[in-house]
C-alpha positions in Angstrom: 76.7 35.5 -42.9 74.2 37.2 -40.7 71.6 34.4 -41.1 74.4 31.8 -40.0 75.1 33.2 -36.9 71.3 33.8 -36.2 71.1 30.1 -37.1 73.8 29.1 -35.0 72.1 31.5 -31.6 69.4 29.5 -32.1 70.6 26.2 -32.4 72.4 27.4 -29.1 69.6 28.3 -27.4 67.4 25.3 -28.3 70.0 22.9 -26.8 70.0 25.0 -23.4 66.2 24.8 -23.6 66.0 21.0 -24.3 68.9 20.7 -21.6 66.8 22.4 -18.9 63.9 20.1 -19.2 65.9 16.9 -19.5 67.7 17.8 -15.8 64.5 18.9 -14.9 62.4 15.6 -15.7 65.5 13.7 -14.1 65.0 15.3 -10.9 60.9 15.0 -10.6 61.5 11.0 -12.1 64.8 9.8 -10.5 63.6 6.4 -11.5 63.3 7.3 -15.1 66.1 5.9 -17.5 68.3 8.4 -18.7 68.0 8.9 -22.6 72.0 8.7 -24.5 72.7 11.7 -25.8 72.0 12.6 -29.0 74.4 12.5 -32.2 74.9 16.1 -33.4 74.1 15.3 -37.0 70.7 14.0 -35.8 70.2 16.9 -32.9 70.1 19.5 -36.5 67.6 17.9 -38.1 64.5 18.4 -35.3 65.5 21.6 -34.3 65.3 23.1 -38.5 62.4 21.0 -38.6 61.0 23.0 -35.3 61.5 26.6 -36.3 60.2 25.8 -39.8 57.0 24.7 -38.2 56.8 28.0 -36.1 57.5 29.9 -39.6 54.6 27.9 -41.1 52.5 28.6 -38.2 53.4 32.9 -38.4 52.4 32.7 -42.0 48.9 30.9 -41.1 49.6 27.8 -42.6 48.4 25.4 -39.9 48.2 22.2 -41.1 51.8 22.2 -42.5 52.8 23.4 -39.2 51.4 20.8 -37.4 53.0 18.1 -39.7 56.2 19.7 -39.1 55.5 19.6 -34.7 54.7 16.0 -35.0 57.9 15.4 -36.9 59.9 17.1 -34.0 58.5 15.5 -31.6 58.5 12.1 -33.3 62.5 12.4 -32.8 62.4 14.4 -29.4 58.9 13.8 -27.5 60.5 16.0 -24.4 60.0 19.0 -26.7 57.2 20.8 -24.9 56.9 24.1 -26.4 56.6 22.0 -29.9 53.7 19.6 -28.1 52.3 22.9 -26.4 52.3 24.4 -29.8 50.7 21.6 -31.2 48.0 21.3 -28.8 47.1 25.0 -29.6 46.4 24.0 -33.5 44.6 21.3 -32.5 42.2 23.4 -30.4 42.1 25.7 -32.9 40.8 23.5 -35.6 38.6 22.1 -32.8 40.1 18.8 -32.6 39.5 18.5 -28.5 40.5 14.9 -27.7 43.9 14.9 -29.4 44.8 18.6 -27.5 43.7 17.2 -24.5 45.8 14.2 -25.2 49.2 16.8 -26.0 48.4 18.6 -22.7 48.0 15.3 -20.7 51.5 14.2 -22.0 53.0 17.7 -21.2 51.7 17.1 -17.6 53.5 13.8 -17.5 57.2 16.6 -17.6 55.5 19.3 -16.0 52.9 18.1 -13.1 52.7 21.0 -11.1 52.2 23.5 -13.7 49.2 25.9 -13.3 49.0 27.1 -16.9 48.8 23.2 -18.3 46.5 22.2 -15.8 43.9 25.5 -17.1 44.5 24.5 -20.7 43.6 21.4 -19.8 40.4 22.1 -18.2 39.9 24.5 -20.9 40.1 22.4 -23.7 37.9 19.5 -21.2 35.0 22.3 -21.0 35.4 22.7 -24.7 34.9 18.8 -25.2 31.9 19.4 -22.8 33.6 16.8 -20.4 32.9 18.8 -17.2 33.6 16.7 -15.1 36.8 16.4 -15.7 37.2 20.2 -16.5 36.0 20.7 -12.8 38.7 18.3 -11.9 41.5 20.5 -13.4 40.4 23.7 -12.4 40.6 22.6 -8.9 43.8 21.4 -9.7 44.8 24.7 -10.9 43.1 26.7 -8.2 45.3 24.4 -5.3 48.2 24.9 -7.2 47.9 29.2 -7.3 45.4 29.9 -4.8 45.4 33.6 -5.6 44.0 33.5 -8.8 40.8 34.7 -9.3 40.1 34.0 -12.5 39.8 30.6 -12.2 37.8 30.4 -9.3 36.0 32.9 -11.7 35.7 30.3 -14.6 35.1 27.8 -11.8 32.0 29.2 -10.7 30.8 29.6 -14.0 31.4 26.2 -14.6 29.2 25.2 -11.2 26.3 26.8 -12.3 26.0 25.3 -15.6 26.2 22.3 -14.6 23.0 23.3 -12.1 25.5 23.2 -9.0 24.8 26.5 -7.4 26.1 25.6 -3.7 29.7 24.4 -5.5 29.2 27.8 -7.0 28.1 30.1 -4.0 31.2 28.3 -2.1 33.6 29.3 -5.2 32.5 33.2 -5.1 32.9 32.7 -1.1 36.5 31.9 -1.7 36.9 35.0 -4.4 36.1 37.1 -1.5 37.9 36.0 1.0 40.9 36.6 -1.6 39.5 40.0 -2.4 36.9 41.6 -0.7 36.1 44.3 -3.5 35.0 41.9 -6.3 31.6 43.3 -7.1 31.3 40.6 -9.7 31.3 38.0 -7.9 29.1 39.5 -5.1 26.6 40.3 -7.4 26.7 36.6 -8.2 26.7 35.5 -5.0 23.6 37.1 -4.4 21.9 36.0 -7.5 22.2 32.7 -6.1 20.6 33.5 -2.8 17.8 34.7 -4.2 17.5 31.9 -6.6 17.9 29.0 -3.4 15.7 31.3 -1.2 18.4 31.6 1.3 17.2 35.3 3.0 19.3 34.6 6.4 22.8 34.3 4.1 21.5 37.3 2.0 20.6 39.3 4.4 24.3 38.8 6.1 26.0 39.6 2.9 24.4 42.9 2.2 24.8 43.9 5.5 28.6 43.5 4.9 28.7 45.5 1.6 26.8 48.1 4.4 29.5 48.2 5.7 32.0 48.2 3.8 30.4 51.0 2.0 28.2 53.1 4.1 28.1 55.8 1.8 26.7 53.8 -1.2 22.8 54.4 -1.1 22.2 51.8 -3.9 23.5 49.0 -0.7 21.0 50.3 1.9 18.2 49.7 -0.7 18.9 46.1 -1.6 19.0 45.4 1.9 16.0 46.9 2.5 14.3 45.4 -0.3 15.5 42.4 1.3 14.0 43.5 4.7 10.7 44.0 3.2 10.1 40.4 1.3 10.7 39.2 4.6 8.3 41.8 6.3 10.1 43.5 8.2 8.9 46.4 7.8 10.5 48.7 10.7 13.9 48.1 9.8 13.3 47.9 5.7 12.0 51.7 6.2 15.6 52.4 8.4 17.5 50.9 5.5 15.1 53.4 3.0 15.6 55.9 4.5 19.5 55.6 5.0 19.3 55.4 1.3 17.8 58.7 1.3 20.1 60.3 3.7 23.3 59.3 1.5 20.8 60.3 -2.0 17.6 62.6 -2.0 16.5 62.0 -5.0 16.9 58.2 -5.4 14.0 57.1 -6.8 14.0 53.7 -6.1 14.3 54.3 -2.6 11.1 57.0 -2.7 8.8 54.1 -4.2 9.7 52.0 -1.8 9.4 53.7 1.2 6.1 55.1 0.0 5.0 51.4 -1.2 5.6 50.7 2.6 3.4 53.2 3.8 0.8 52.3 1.5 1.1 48.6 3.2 1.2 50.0 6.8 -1.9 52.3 6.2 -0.1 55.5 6.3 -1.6 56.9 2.6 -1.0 60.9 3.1 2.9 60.3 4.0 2.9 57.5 1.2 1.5 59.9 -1.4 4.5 62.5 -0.8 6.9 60.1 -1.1 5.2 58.4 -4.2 4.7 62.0 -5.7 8.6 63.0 -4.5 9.7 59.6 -6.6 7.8 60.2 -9.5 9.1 63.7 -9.7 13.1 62.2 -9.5 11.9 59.7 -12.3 8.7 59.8 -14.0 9.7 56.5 -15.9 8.7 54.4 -13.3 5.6 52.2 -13.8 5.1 51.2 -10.3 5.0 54.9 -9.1 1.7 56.4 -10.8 0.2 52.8 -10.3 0.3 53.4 -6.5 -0.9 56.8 -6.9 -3.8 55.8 -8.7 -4.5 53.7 -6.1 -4.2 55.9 -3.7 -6.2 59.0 -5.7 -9.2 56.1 -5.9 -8.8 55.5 -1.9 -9.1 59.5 -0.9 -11.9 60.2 -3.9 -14.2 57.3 -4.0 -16.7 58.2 -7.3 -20.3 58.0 -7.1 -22.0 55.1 -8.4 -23.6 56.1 -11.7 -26.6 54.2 -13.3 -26.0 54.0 -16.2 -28.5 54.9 -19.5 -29.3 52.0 -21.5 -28.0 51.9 -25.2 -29.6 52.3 -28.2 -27.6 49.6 -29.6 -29.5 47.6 -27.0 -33.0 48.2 -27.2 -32.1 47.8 -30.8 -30.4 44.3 -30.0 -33.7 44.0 -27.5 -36.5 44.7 -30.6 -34.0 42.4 -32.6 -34.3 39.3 -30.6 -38.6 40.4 -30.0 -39.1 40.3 -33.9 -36.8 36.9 -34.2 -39.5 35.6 -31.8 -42.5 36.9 -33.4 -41.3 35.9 -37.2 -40.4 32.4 -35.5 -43.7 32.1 -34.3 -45.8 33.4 -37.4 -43.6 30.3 -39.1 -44.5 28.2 -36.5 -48.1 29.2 -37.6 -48.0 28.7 -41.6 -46.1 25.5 -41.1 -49.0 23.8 -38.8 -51.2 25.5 -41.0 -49.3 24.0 -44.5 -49.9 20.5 -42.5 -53.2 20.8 -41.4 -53.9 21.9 -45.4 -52.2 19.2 -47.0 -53.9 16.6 -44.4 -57.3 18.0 -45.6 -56.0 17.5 -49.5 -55.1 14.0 -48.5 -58.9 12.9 -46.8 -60.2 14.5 -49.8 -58.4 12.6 -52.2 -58.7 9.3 -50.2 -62.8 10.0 -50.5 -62.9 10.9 -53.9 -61.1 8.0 -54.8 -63.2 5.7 -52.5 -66.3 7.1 -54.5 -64.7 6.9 -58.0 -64.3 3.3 -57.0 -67.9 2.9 -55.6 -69.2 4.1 -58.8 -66.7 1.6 -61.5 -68.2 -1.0 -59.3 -71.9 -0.1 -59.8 -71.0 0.4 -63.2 -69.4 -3.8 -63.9 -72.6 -4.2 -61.7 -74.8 -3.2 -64.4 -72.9 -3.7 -67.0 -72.3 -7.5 -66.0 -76.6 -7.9 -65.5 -77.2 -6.3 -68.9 -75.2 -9.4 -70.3 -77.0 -11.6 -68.6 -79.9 -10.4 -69.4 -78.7 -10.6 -72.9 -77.7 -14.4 -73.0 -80.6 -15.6 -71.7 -83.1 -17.0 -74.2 -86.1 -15.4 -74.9 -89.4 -17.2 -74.3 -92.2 -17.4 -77.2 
C-alpha cells in the first residue's frame, strides 16, 4: 500500500514538472504549436519507464539507463531532466558529440540557462572544439556576470590556446569582481612577465602595495621588478620596506645586498649578504656573492707554479719517441742502402757468370771446328 501511494506522489509530481516546462516553452515560443494533451494510459508508461532509468543509473548500470532515457524521451522529447541525465552518461562514457548534441537540444527549452550553457562549453573543451567552448563560456559569463569560476575556466582556456591578452583581460575582470583573488593575480602577473609588459606590472604590484602594506613578500616583488628595469633607488626603497615589515626576510637581504654589490658599495653589501645568509643559509645566490666579494677585498698572490713530475716525465717521453724514431729512421736508410749494395752485386756477378758461358761456347764452338776440318797429309 505504501509503495502505491509513493508511486502515485510521484506520478503527481512528474506531471507538475512536465506542466511547468510546457507553459514555460509556450511563453519563450508563442509561435510554437501547442502539443494535445496526452492520454493518461500513455502519460504512465514514460514516466515508469523514467524512474526505472534513474533506478538503473543508482545501481551503476549505465547503458541500461541510457536505453531506458532515450525511451522517455522518444515519447516526451520536452523531458529535460531525462535529456540532461542522458547527456551526463554520455559524457561519462566519453561520447562528446552526442552530449553536446542533448545539451544543444536542452538549450532549444531553456536558452538563457547558465548551467546548460557551462556544460556545454564543458563537454566542447572535452571534444577539444575550443572554439566553440570559448563561445559558451562567454555565454555563460554574460548570462551570471558574478561568477568567477568561469571567468576562471575562461582564462585557462585563453592560455592554452596561446591567447594570453584574451587571458590577462579575463583575470582583469575577476578583479574587478573581487579584488582579493590572489589566484588570479598571481596569474595575471605570470603573464606580464611572459609578454614583457614591465609598465602594466609594475602598476599591478603597486596595487597589491597597497592594498596590503603590511605584506613584505609585495614590496619585494615590486622591487625585484624595479631592479630588472634598473631602477635602482626606488628597488632599494621597496627592499628595504620589506625589511621594515620582516627583518629577517632573506630574500629581501640578498637583494638589497646584490644591489650594493652592483652600485659599488661592497662593505654595506657584505653585511647584508652575511645578515641573509644567516636568516637562510640555503640560498645559493648568497655565498656566491660573498665569494665574490671575499676575492674583491683579498686579492691572492700570483704563485708560479712548480712543474710536475708527471710532466718532465711526459717531456723525456715525447724526447725518447723522437730519438727511437730517429734511430729507425737510421736502420731503415741503412736496410736500403744494404740491400741496394746486394742488388749491384748480384747484377755484377751475374754479368760476369755470363761473360764467362760466353767465353766458354767461344771455345767450345772453335774446338769443333777445329775438329771438322780435314787434316792435311
Amino acid at each position: 500500500m505504501q509503495t502505491y501511494i509513493s508511486y502515485a506522489i510521484k506520478f503527481a509530481l512528474c506531471l507538475c514538472v512536465a506542466s511547468t516546462t510546457h507553459a514555460a516553452v509556450a511563453a519563450e515560443n508563442p509561435d510554437r504549436p501547442v502539443n494535445r494533451q496526452v492520454p493518461p494510459e500513455l502519460a504512465e508508461e514514460p514516466v515508469r519507464r523514467y524512474y526505472q532509468a534513474v533506478t538503473e543509473e543508482g545501481n551503476g548500470r549505465v547503458s541500461e539507463a541510457a536505453r531506458e532515457y532515450r525511451q522517455v524521451l522518444l515519447q516526451t522529447p520536452s523531458n529535460i531532466d531525462a535529456r540532461r541525465r542522458l547527456a551526463d552518461i554520455y559524457l561519462l562514457k566519453g561520447n562528446y558529440p552526442k552530449a553536446i548534441e542533448q545539451f544543444r537540444e536542452i538549450l532549444r527549452y531553456q536558452k538563457n540557462n547558465p548551467v546548460v550553457h557551462l556544460q556545454l562549453a564543458r563537454a566542447y573543451e572535452l571534444h577539444r572544439n575550443y572554439r566553440e567552448a570559448t563561445a559558451e563560456y562567454r555565454e555563460t559569463a554574460k548570462l551570471d556576470p558574478q561568477n568567477v569560476s568561469i571567468r576562471h575556466q575562461l582564462a585557462l582556456l585563453y592560455r592554452k590556446r596561446g591567447m594570453l591578452d584574451n587571458a590577462a583581460a579575463m583575470y582583469r575582470e575577476i578583479l574587478a569582481v573581487n579584488v582579493e583573488n590572489d589566484a588570479a593575480r598571481n596569474s595575471l602577473i605570470a603573464i606580464y612577465l611572459k609578454k614583457k609588459k614591465y609598465r602594466e606590472l609594475t602598476e599591478l604590484l603597486k596595487e597589491g602595495t597597497q592594498r596590503k602594506p603590511d605584506d613584505p613578500s609585495s614590496h619585494y616583488k615590486l622591487g625585484l621588478v624595479y631592479e630588472y628595469t634598473k631602477k635602482y633607488e626606488q628597488a632599494a626603497e621597496e627592499y628595504q620596506k620589506a625589511l621594515d615589515q620582516k627583518k629577517d626576510h632573506a630574500k629581501a637581504l640578498n637583494a638589497l645586498g646584490r644591489l650594493y654589490l652592483k652600485t659599488g658599495r661592497l662593505d654595506e653589501a657584505r653585511q647584508m649578504l652575511l645578515a641573509a645568509k644567516k636568516a637562510d643559509s640555503s640560498l645559493s645566490e648568497t655565498t656566491l656573492l660573498l665569494k665574490n666579494i671575499d676575492d674583491e677585498f683579498r686579492p691572492k698572490a700570483p704563485v708560479k707554479k712548480k712543474k710536475s713530475y708527471k710532466k718532465k716525465k711526459k717531456r723525456t717521453s715525447k724526447k725518447n719517441y723522437k730519438k727511437k724514431r730517429s734511430t729507425s729512421k737510421k736502420k731503415t736508410t741503412k736496410k736500403k742502402y744494404s740491400k741496394k749494395k746486394t742488388s749491384v752485386k748480384k747484377k755484377a756477378t751475374t754479368k760476369k757468370s755470363s761473360k764467362k758461358k760466353t767465353v766458354v761456347k767461344k771455345k767450345s764452338s772453335k774446338k769443333k771446328q777445329t775438329a771438322s776440318k780435314p787434316v792435311r797429309k
